[in-house]
N, C-alpha and C positions, 0 to 999 in steps of 0.2 A: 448472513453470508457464510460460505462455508470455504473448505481453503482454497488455496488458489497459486500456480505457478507462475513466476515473471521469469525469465530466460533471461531474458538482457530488457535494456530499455529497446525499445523495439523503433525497427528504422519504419519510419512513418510515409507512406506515399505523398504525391503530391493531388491534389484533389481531380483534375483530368485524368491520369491514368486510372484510380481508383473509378471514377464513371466510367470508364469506359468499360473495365474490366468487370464490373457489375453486370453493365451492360450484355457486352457479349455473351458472359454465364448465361444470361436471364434470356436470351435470344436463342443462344444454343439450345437451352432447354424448352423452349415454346414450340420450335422447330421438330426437336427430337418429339414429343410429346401428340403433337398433331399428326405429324407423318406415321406414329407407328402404333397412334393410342390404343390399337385391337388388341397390339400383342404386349404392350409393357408399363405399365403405371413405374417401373424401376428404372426404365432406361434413361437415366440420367447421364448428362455428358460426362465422359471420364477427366479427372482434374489431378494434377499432379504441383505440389508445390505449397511454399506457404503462405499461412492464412494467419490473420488477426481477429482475435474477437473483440466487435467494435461495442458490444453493450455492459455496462457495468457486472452482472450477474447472469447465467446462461448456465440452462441444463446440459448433463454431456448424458443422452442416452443409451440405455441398453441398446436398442435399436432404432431401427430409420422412421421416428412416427412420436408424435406427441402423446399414443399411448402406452408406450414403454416405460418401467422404469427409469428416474437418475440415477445413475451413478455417480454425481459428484457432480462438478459447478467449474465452466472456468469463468476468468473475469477480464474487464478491458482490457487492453495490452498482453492479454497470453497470447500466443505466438505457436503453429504446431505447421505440420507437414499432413498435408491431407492422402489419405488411399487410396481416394474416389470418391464417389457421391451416390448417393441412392433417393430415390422419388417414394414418398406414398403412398398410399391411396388415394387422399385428396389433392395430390400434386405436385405435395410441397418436397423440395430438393434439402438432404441431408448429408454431413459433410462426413465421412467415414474418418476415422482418427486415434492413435493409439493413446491409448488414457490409461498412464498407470499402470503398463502390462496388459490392458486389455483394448476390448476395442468397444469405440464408445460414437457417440452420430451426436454431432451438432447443428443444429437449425441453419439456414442460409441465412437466414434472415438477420443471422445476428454475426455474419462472418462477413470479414473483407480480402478475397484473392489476392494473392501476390504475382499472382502468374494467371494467363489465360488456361481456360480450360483445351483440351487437347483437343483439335481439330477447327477451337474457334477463330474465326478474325476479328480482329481490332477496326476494318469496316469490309461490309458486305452488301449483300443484297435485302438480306433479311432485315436489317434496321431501315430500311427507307419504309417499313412498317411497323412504328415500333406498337408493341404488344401494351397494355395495359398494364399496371403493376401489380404483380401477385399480392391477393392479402394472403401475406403466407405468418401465422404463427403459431410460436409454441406454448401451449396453453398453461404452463406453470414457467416460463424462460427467465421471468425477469423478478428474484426473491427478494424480499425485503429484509434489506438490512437497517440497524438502528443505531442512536447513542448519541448527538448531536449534544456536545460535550455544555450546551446553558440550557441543556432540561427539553429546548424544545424544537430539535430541528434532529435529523435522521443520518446515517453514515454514510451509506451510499445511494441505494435505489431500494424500490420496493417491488413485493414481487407478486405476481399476476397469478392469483387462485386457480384459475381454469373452470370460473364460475361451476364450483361444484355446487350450489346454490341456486339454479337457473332465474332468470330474472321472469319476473310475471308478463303477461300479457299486456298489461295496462299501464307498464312503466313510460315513463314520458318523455316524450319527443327529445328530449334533452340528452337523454343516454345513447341514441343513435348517431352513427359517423354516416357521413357521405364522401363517397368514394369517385374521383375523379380521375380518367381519362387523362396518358401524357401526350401531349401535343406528337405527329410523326416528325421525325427530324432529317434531315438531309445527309445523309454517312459521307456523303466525300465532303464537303464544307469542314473541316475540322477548327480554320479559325471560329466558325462559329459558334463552340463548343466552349472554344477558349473566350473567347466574348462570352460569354452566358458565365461563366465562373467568373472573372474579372468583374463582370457586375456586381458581383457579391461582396464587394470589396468600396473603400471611403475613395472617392477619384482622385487620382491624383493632383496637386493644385499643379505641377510644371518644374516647383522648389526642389532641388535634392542639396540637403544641407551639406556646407563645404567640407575639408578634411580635417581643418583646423578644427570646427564645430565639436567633428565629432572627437577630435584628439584631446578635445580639451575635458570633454564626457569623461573620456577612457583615463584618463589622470585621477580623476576620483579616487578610482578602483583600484585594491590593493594588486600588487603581479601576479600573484595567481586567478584574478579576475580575467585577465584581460584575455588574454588566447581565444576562448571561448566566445567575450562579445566581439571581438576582433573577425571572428568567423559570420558572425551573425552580420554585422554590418557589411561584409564583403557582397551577399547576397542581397540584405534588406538596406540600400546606404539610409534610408530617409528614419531608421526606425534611430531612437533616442532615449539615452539608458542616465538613468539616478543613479546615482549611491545612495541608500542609506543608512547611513550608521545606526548600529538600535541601541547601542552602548550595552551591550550582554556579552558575557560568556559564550562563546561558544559549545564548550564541553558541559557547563549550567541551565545550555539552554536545551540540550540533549537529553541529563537528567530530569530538566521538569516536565520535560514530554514523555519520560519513562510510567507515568499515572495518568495519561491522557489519550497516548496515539494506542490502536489495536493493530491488531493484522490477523487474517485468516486462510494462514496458507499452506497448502502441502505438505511442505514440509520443516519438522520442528526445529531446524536452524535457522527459520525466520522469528521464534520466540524468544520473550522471557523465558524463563524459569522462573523469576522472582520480581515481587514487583517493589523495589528496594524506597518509593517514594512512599510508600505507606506504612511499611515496614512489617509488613504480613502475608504468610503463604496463603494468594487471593489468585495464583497463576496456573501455579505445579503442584500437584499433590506429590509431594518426596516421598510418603511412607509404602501409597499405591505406584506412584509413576502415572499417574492421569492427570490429563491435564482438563483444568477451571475451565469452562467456558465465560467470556464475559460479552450483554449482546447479544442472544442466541450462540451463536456460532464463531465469537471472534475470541482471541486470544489476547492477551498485551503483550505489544510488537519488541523484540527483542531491543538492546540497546542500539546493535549495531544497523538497521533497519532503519531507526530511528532517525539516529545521526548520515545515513544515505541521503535519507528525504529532506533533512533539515538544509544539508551543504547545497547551497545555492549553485556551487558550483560546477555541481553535476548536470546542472540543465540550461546551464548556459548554449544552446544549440539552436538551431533554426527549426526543430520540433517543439522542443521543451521551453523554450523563451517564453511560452504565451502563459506560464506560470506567473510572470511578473509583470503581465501588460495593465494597464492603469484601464478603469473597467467605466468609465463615467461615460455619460450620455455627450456627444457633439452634433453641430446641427447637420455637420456635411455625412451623418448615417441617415442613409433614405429608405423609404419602405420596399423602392425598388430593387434598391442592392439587400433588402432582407428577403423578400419572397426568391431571390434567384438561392442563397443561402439555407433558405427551408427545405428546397427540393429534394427529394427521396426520404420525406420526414413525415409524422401525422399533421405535423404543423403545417403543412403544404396543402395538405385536404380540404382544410376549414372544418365545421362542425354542425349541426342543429341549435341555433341558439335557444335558449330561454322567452319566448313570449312574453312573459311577466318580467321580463327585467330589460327596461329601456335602453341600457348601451349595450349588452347583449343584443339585441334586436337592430340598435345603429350599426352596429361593426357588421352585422349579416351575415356572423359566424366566420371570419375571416382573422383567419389566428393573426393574421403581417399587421392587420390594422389594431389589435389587442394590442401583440407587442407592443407597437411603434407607441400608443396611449401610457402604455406603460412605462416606456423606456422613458419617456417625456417627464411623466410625471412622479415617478424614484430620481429620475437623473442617470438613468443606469443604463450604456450601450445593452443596445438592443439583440444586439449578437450575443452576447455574454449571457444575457434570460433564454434564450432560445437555446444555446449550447447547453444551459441549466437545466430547461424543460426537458431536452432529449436525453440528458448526463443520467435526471433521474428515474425519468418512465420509457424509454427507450424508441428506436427510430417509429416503432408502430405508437407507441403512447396507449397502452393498456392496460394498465396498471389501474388498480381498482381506486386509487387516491383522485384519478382525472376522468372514471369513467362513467359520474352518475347515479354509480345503483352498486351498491356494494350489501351482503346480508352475512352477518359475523356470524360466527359459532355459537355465541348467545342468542341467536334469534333475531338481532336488532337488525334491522333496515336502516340503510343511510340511502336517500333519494336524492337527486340533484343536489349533494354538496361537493365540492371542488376543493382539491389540496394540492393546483403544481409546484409550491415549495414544500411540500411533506413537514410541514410546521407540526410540534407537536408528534409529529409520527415515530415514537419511543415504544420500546417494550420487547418480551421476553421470548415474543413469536410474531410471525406474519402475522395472522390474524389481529393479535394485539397492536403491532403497529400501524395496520391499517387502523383500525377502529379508533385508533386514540388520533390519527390523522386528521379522520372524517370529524371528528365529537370538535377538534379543534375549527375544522371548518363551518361547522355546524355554529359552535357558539360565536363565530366570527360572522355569521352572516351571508358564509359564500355560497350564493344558489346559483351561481353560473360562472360560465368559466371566465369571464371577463369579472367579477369582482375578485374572483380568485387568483388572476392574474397582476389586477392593478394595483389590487389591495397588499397581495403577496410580495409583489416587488415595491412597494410602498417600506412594507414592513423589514424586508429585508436590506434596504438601501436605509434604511433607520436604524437597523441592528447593523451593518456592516461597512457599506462604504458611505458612510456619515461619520463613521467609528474610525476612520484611515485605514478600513480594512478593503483596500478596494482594487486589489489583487486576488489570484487563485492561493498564492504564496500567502497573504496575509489576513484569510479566511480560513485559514487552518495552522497557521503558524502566528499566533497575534505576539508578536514580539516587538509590535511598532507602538506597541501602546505602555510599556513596561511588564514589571513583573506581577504587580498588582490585579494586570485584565487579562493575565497569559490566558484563564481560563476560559475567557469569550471568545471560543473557535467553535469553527459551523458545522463539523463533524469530527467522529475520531478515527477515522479512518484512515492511517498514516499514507495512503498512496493516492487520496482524495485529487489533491493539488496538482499532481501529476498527470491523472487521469483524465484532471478535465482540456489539458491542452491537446487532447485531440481534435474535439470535437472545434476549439478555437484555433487551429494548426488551420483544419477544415475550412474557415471561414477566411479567412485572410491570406495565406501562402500563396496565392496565385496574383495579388499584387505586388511587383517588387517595390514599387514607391509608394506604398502606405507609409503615413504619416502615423507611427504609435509610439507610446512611451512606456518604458518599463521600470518600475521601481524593485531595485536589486540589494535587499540585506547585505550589509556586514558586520559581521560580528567581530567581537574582539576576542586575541589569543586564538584563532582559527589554526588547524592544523595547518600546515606547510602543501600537505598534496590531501586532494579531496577526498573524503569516502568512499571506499569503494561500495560494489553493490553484495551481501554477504552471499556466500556459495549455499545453496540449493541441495540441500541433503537432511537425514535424518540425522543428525548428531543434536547434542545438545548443549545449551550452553549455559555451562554448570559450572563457571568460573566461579566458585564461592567456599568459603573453607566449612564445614556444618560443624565443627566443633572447635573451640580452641581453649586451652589451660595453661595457667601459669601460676605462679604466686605471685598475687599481687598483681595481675590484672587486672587493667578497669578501663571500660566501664564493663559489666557482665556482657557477654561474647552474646551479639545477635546477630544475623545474615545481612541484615541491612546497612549496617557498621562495617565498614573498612577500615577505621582509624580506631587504636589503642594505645594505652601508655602504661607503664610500669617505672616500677622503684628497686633497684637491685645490690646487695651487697658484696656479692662475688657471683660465682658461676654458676646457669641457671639454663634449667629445661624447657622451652616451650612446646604443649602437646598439640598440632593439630589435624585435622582430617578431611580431607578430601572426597566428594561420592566421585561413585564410580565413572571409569572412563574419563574425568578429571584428571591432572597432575601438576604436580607442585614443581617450579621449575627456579626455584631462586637456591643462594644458599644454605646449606644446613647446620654453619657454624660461623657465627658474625665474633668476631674481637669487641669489647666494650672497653670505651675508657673514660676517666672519671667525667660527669659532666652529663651534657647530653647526647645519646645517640639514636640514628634514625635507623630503624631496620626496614627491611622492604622485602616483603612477602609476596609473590607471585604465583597465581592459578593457574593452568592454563585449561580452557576447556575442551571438550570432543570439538566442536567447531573450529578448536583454533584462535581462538582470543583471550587476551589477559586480562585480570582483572589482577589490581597490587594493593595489598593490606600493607600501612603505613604503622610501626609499633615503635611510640613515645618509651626512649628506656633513657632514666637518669638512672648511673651507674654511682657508686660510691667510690667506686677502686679500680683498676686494670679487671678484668675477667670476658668469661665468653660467655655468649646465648647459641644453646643447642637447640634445634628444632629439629623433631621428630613426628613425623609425617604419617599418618596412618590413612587409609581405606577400609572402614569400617573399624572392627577391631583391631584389625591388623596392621601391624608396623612396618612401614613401606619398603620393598626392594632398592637398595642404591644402586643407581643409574644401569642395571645389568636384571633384570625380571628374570631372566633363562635361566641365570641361578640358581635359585629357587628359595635365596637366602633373603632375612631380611634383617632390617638394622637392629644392632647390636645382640643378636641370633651368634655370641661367639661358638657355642658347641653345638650345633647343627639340628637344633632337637625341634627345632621350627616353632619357638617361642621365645621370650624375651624373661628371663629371671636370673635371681641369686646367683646361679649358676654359670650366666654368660660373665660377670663379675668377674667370678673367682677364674675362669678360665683367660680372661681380656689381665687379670694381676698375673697369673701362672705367665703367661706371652710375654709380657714387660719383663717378669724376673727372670725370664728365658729359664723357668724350670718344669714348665711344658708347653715347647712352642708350636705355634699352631702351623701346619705346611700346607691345608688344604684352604687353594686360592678362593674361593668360593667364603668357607668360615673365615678368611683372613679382610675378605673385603665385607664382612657382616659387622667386623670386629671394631672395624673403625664407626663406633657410634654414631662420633658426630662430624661425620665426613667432611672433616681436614685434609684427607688423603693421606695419615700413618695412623697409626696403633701406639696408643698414648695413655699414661695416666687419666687424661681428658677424657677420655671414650670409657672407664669404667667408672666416671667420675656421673657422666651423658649415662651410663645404666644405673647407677645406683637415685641417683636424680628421678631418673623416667618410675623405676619401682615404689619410689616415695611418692612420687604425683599423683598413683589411681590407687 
């Protein structure tokens, strides 16, 4: 996966306006297209407003046309303002968009309007005929990403070769889709519309639990809980929220996701620099400034990234809820409220079954009756596989893991094997994670997409919610299970969880009495106000000190280390150093007195976060600890850079020796005192704010330490 921008968490439609607004586009453009096909394969209707990209991974092209180069990749939930649209040659409609300073076209197919296009309506004459649905795709749209953090399960989605490979003539009836016709619907009926989405939904029994019920819920939850489900239940009264305590740290459980979660995005204020649980430069290269890929294309997601995604309490919302809905199969999900839910999906199609494989041949290639086999027999809501299916091979489902006939770089052919949980689908390229996919389906036995289905969600309801992992929150965040299994999560893709409450936003929002239940982490020691989301820029976040010196330091100074301790008999230098664009923001002269004392050293980085080095000093006597701060070789400006001075620089010669010494003694005995403000604030070594014995005490110290 390659990076990616999030804006904000994005405000998510309700599933009727989004069809409709699909709609209309797609109506617009039929119209346009018929009436003037002589003179315009471009004339796409003009579109003004924004757009979501509803697929995990999507090329952003040079041009209007699947044979243009990428430019670059956005992903679910990115968010832009379109310029227009343009048609190709085969038909398909592309969304004009500024990408990065340039201008870049995104597929329709993989886009959700926010606005009607300009000149359409919301009902007309033109849908009392609706049009068939375009197989409109883009022939590399959907990349595979990897890393499914127990060895064998994939990060996000994988991505659709564009059969540079073509498939032979003789491939088998089994890699072919059949393409079905949408019923014409009536445009002024609009409850009808809303009936058809409401189907998609568990019926209401009639119950709406009383207020006590739910007051008694919201007691659980700490006060900074509640606001948020408070809102949620205002809309959904019948929905039914846990507490569960996991008994962790919060800020512990931040750090052991700092070796686990990635991210791959735009821009490097969403990274590490360092990946402090391993305790090795495996992120940033400091000496080049490049940075590690890890996964093809991901990076390890910075801390503060991390801790967004972790805070539960950022999604407490009537989009984001569905992070924490209880995922088990009930008898009151019917096939009928699944096929109204499939609709504008490949699952909606059906398929070619397999001949040779007898429930393949019973279902009759009908994905609803798969599912429903399957949701039965994991135990696992039937919506939550289908929202999986589409999460990872996208609404068209062509992605070479589901499509039959896949032929790798090596040569190898893979014929009718099936992988729609991408088990196994790990590795350093597309290709390679297709193939190690397939080889898993292959040794599993899936020749059809019904074993691949019943068996995949077999497998996965035995790896996960059998596991009490049986939330989107706690398939990627297993903090339910202790510290021990932190590592059994189903990707590392730290926006995973998030990501998939669209597609389950999609399936339920339009009933307000569903009956669902949500299991909501808390952690202990939680900050006071929730994480925010970090800002979106190139800075970096290099909150780390790269060198530190003292006597008597221990344990030897590594990046990974924030905590030190020393032993001291009077007044003492510590040297340390900052990279660039970095700054040291604590103080640079602490009092020590006998006993023990706590110093507290603070980074601060380009992005604007702290990070505090904690230094262990047992003191023998009264004395002080000077710290002297460098950027590279160079001994830092106090609080004033314009100057051009730097600490303990008393004679202006723009370096620090013997000489600032004797000039900082000359000052005290006032027998050459210094008048120039600039040398006078250099002078003060270890900025106490005067000019002291102490400060040629802070130079002679700093000379003796290199």
């Amino acid at each position: 996966m390659k990076k990616t921008i999030f804006s904000s968490v994005p405000e998510k439609n309700s599933t009727a306006v989004r069809m409709k607004r699909r709609c209309a586009l797609f109506l617009a453009f039929i119209f346009t297209f018929s009436a003037f096909s002589c003179i315009a394969l471009n004339a796409a209707p003009a579109f003004a407003g924004e757009c979501r990209v509803t697929d995990y991974e999507v090329n952003v092209r040079s041009g209007p046309g699947a044979e243009y180069e990428s430019v670059g990749y956005a992903y679910l939930g990115y968010t832009f303002t379109s310029e227009g649209t343009e048609v190709d040659g085969e038909g398909n409609v592309w969304y004009k968009v500024d990408y990065n300073g340039r201008t870049g076209y995104i597929s329709d197919e993989f886009v959700d309007p926010d606005e009607m296009p300009v000149g359409a309506e919301e009902s007309s004459d033109a849908e009392d005929n609706e049009a068939p649905d375009a197989d409109v795709s883009d022939s590399a749209g959907n990349n595979v990403d990897s890393g499914h953090t127990d060895g064998t399960e994939t990060t996000d989605q994988t991505d659709e070769t564009g059969n540079d490979s073509e498939e032979p003539d003789d491939a088998s009836d089994d890699t072919e889709e059949t393409e079905t016709d949408t019923e014409a619907e009536t445009p002024d009926e609009e409850d009808e519309e809303a009936e058809l989405l409401t189907a998609s939904q568990p019926s209401w029994s009639g119950h709406i639990q009383s207020e006590a019920e739910f007051e008694a819920q919201l007691a659980q939850f700490p006060a900074s809980y509640r606001a948020g489900i408070r809102a949620v239940h205002a809309v959904y009264p019948n929905y039914t929220f846990t507490a569960d305590y996991v008994n962790m740290d919060f800020q512990e459980v931040v750090d052991a996701e700092a070796c686990k979660k990635v991210a791959s995005y735009y821009y490097d204020g969403w990274k590490a620099m360092y990946d402090e649980s391993f305790g090795i430069y495996e992120n940033y290269n400091w000496d080049t400034g490049e940075w590690y890929e890890s996964e093809g294309t991901f990076t390890y997601a910075s801390r503060e990234v991390i801790e967004y995604y972790v805070d539960p309490r950022n999604f407490l919302n009537t989009d984001d809820i569905y992070m924490f809905m209880r995922q088990s199969y009930t008898p009151d999900q019917t096939i009928d409220d699944l096929r109204s839910a499939l609709q504008g999906s490949f699952l909606a199609d059906g398929y070619v079954p397999n001949k040779y494989e007898p429930n393949d041949v019973r279902c009759g290639g009908d994905y609803a009756v798969v599912i429903m086999e399957a949701a039965q027999a994991s135990g696992t809501n039937p919506f939550v596989l289908a929202a999986h299916f589409i999460g990872e091979h996208g609404y068209q489902g062509s992605t070479p893991l589901i499509s039959g006939y896949y032929q790798a770089n090596d040569g190898t052919v893979y014929r009718n094997y099936y992988n729609f949980f991408d088990i196994g689908a790990t590795g350093g390229s597309s290709d390679n994670v297709i193939q190690n996919g397939l080889e898993y389906a292959k040794s599993a036995g899936w020749t059809s997409r019904y074993l691949a289905i019943v068996n995949g969600a077999v497998w996965n309801s035995e790896g996960y919610g059998s596991n009490n992992q049986d939330t989107y929150y706690y398939r990627e965040f297993n903090v339910i299970n202790g510290w021990d299994n932190l590592w059994h999560q189903y990707s590392t893709a730290v926006q995973t969880a998030w990501g998939s409450t669209y597609l389950m936003a999609e399936a339920f929002q339009s009933n307000q009495y569903a009956a669902l239940n949500f299991r909501i982490p808390v952690y202990t020691d939680m900050p006071d106000v929730p994480a925010s989301m970090p800002q979106k820029n190139d800075y970096l976040n290099n909150y780390y000190f790269t060198d530190m010196k003292a006597t008597g330091l221990v344990p030897e100074f590594s990046m990974a280390n924030r905590e030190y301790s020393m032993t001291v008999t009077g007044d003492t230098v510590l040297n340390v150093s900052v990279p660039q664009w970095a700054s040291y923001e604590s103080s640079r002269y602490f009092e020590l007195y006998p006993g023990t004392n706590y110093v507290y050293l603070d980074v601060m980085s380009q992005t604007g976060y702290l990070r505090t080095y904690t230094i262990t000093v047992n003191s023998a006597t009264y004395c002080s600890l000077t710290v002297n701060t460098y950027t590279g070789n160079r001994l830092d400006v106090a609080d004033d850079p314009a100057s051009g001075s730097v600490w303990g620089d008393a004679n202006g010669d723009g370096k620090v020796s013997v000489l600032d010494y004797i000039a900082i003694k000359n000052h005290i005995m006032e027998t050459r005192i210094i008048t120039d403000a600039a040398r006078l604030k250099a002078a003060d070594a270890n900025g106490d704010g005067r000019v002291s014995a102490l400060d040629y005490i802070a130079i002679k110290n700093y000379i003796m330490s290199y």
